[in-house]
LUMTIDREN-83975 format. One record per residue: x, y, z of N, C-alpha, C, O in turn; residue in three letters; residue number from 1. Coordinates in pm, whole numbers, m for minus. Example, Ala and Ser with C-alpha at 12.3 -4.5 7.8 and 13.67 -1.06 7.14 Angstrom:
% residues 2
NODE      n.u      n.v      n.w     ca.u     ca.v     ca.w      c.u      c.v      c.w      o.u      o.v      o.w    aa     i
NODE     1319     m569      780     1230     m450      780     1320     m330      780     1424     m332      846   ALA     1
NODE     1285     m225      708     1367     m106      714     1290        3      787     1341      114      804   SER     2
This chain:
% residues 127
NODE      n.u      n.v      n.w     ca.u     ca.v     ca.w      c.u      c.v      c.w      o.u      o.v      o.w    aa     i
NODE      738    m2923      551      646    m2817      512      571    m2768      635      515    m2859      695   UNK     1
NODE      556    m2641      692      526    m2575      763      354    m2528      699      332    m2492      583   UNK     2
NODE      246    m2541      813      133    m2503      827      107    m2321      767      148    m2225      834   UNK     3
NODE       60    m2310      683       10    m2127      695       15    m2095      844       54    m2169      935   UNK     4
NODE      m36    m1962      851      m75    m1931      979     m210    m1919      967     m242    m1950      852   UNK     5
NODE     m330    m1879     1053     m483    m1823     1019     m477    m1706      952     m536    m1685      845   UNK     6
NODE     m394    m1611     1021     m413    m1505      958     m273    m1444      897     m191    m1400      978   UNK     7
NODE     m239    m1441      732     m152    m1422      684     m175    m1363      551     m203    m1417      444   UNK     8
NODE     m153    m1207      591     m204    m1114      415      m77    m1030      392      m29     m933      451   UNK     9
NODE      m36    m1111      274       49    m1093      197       26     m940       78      m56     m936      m14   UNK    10
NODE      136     m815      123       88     m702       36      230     m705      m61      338     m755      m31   UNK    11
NODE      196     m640     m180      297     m629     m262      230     m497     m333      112     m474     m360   UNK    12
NODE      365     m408     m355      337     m301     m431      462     m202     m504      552     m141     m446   UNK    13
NODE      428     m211     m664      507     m146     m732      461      m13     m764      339        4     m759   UNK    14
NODE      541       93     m800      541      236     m795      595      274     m939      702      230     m981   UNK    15
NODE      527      344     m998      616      438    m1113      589      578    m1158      475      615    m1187   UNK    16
NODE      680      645    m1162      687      793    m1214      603      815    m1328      612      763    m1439   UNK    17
NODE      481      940    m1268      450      954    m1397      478     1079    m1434      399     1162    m1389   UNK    18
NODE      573     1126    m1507      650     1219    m1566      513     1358    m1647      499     1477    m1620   UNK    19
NODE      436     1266    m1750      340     1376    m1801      276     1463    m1714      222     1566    m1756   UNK    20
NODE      278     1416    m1541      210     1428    m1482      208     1585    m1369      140     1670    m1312   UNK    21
NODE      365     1523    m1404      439     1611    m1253      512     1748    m1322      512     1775    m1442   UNK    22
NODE      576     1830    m1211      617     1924    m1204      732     1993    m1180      734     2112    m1147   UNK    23
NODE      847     1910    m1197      951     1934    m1067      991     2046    m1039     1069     2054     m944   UNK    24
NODE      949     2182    m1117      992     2330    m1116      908     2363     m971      946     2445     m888   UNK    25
NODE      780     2276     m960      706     2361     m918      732     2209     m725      697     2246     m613   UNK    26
NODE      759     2148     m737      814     2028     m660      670     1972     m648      589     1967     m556   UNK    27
NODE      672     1929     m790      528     1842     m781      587     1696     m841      628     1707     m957   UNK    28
NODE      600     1556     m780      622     1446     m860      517     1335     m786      516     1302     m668   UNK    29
NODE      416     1282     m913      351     1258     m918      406     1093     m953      498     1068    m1031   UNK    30
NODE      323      985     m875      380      829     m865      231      746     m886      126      790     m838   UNK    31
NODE      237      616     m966       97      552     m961      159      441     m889      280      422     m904   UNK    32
NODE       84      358     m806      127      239     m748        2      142     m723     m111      158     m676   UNK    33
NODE       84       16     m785      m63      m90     m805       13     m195     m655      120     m251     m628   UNK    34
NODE      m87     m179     m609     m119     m321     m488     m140     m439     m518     m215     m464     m612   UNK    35
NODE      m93     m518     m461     m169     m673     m461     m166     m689     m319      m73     m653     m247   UNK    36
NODE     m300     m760     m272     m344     m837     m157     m382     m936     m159     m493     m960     m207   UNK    37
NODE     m269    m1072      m85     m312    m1212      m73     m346    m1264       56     m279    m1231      154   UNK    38
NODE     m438    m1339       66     m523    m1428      186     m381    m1534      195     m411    m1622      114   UNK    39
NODE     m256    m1567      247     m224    m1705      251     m237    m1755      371     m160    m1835      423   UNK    40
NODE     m348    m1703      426     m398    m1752      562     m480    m1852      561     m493    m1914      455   UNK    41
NODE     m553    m1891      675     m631    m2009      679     m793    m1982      721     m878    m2067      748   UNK    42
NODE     m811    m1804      720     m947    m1778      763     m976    m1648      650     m889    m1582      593   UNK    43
NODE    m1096    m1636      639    m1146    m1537      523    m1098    m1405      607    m1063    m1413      725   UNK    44
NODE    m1099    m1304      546    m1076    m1167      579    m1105    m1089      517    m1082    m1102      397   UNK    45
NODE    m1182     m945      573    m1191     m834      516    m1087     m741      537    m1039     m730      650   UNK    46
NODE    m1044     m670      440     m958     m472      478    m1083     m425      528    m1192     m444      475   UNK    47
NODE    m1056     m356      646    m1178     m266      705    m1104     m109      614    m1142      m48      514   UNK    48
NODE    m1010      m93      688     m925        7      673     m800       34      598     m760      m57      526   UNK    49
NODE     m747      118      601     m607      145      571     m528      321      647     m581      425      687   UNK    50
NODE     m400      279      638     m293      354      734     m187      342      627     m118      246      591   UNK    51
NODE     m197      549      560      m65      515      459       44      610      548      m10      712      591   UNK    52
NODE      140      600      572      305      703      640      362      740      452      420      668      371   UNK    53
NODE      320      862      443      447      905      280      541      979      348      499     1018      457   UNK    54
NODE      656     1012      323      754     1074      320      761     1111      217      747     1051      110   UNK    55
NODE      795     1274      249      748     1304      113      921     1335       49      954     1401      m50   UNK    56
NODE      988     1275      126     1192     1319      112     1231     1483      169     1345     1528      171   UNK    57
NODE     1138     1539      203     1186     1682      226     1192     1706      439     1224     1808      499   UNK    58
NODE     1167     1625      474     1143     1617      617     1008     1654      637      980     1726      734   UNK    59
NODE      899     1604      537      733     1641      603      729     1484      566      791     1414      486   UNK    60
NODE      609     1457      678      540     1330      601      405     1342      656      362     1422      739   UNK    61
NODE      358     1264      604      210     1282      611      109     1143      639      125     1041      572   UNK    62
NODE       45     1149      705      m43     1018      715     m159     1017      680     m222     1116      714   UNK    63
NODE     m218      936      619     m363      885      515     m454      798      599     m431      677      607   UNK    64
NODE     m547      848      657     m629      743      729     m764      679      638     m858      726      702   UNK    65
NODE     m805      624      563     m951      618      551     m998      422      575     m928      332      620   UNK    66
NODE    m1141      420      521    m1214      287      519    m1131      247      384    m1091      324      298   UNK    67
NODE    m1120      127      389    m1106       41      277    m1012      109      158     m946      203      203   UNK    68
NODE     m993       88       39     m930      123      m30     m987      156     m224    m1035       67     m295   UNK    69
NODE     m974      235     m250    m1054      231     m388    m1214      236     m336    m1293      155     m384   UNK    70
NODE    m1242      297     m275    m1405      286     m290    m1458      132     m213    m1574      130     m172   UNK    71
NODE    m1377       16     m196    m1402     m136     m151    m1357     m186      m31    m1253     m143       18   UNK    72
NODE    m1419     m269       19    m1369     m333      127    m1334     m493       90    m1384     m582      158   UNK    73
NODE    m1263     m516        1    m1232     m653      m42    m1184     m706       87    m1099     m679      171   UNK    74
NODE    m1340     m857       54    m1339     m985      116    m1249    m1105       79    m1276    m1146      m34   UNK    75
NODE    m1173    m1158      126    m1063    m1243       75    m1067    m1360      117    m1048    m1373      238   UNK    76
NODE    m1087    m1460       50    m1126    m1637      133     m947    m1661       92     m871    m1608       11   UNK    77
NODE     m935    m1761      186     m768    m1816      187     m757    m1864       m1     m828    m1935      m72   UNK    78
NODE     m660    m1801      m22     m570    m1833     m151     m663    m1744     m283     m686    m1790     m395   UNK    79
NODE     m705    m1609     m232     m793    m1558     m310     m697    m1408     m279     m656    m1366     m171   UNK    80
NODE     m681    m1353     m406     m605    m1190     m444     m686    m1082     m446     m805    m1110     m460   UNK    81
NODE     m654     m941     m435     m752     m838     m452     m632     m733     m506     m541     m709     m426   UNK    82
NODE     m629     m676     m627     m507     m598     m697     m604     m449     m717     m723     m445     m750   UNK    83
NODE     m531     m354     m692     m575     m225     m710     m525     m100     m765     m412     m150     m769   UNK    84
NODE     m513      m25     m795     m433       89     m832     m462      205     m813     m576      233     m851   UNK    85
NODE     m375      325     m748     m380      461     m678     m231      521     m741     m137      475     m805   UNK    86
NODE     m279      681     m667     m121      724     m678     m134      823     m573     m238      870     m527   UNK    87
NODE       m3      853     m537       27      984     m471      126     1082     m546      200     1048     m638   UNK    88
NODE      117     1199     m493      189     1299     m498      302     1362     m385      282     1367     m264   UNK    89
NODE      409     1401     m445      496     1420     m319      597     1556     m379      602     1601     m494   UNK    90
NODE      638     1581     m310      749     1693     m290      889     1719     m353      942     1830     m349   UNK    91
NODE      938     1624     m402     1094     1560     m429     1085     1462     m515      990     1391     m549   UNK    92
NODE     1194     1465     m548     1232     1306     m687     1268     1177     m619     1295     1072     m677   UNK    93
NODE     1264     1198     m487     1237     1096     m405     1198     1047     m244     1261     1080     m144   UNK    94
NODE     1080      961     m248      983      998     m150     1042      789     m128     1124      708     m172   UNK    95
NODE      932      798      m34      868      677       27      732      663       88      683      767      130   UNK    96
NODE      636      509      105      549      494      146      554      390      205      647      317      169   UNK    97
NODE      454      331      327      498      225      397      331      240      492      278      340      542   UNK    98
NODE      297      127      488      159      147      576       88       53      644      190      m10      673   UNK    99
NODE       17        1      686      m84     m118      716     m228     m129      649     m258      m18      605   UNK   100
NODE     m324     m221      628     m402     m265      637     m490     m331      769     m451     m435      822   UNK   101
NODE     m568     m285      798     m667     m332      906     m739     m428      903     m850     m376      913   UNK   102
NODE     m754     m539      897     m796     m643      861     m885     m731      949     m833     m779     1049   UNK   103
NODE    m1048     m766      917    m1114     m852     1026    m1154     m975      978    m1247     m996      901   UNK   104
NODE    m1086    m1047     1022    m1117    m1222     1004    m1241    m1269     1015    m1299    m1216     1109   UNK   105
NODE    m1296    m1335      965    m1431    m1430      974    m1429    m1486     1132    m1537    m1473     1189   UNK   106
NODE    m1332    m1539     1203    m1299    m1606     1372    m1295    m1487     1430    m1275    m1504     1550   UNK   107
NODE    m1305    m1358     1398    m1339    m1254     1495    m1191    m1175     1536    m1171    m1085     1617   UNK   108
NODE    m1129    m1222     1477    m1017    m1190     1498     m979    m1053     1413    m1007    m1048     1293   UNK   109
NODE     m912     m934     1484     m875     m814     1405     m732     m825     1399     m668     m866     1495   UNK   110
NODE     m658     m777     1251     m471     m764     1289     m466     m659     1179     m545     m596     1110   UNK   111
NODE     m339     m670     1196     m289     m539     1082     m221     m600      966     m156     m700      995   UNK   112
NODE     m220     m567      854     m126     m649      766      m58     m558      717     m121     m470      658   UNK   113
NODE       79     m547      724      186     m454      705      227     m442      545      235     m536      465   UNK   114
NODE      244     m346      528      290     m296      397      378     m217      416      364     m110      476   UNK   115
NODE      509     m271      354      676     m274      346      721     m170      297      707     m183      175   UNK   116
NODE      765      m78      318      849       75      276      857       27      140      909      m76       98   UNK   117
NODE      794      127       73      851       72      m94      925      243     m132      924      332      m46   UNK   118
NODE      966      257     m228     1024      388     m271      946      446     m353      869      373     m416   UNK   119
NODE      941      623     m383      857      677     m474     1013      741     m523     1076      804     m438   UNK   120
NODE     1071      724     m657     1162      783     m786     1179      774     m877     1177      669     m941   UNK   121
NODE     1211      919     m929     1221      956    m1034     1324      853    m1050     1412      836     m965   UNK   122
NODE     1314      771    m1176     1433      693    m1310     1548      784    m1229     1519      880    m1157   UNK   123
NODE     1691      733    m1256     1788      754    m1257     1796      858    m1125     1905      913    m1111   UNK   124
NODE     1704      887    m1038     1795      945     m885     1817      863     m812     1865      904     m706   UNK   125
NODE     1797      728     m822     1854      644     m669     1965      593     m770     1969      614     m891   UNK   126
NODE     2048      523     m695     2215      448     m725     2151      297     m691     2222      196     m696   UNK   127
């Protein structure tokens, strides 16, 4: 069995079409996506920030800078979660998002915690 590391934040995030929402005549498709953020590190941490990259599938993309997320700067002690929910809007029946978290440790320490290309589609356009 291998040690955690100090600093190790675990992101997970699912995406779904919300159809009532969107437009596709007008190339409006509209996606909700809930986050989870885990501490499996060995030092407390705050999100200062966040850094979203969308693609919106049409060759634009766009980048999202702000503080924290939802209005919060969730504080996270090791083996403690912070789950949230947002959405974006995009261009096409199929997009992508992929971003970081900014993160400052209690030891003074700043890193980024990466968040993994997930997909934004419509049911039945990917294979």
């Amino acid at each position: 069995m291998t040690d955690n590391l100090p600093h190790d934040i675990k992101v997970k995030v699912s995406a779904r079409y919300l159809e009532d929402q969107s437009a596709p005549d007008e190339h409006r498709y509209v996606f909700a996506y809930t986050v989870s953020i885990r501490n499996d590190g060995q030092v407390s941490a705050q999100l200062i920030a966040r850094h979203w990259v969308i693609d919106h599938g049409t060759g634009r993309v766009e980048e999202v800078r702000g503080e924290g997320v939802v209005g919060q700067q969730p504080w996270l002690r090791p083996g403690e979660a912070f789950e949230y929910s947002s959405g974006a809007v995009i261009e096409s029946a199929v997009g992508m998002m992929r971003g970081e978290y900014s993160m400052f440790a209690d030891d003074g320490t700043a890193f980024a915690a990466t968040i993994a290309p997930f997909a934004l589609a419509v049911p039945r356009t990917l294979h």
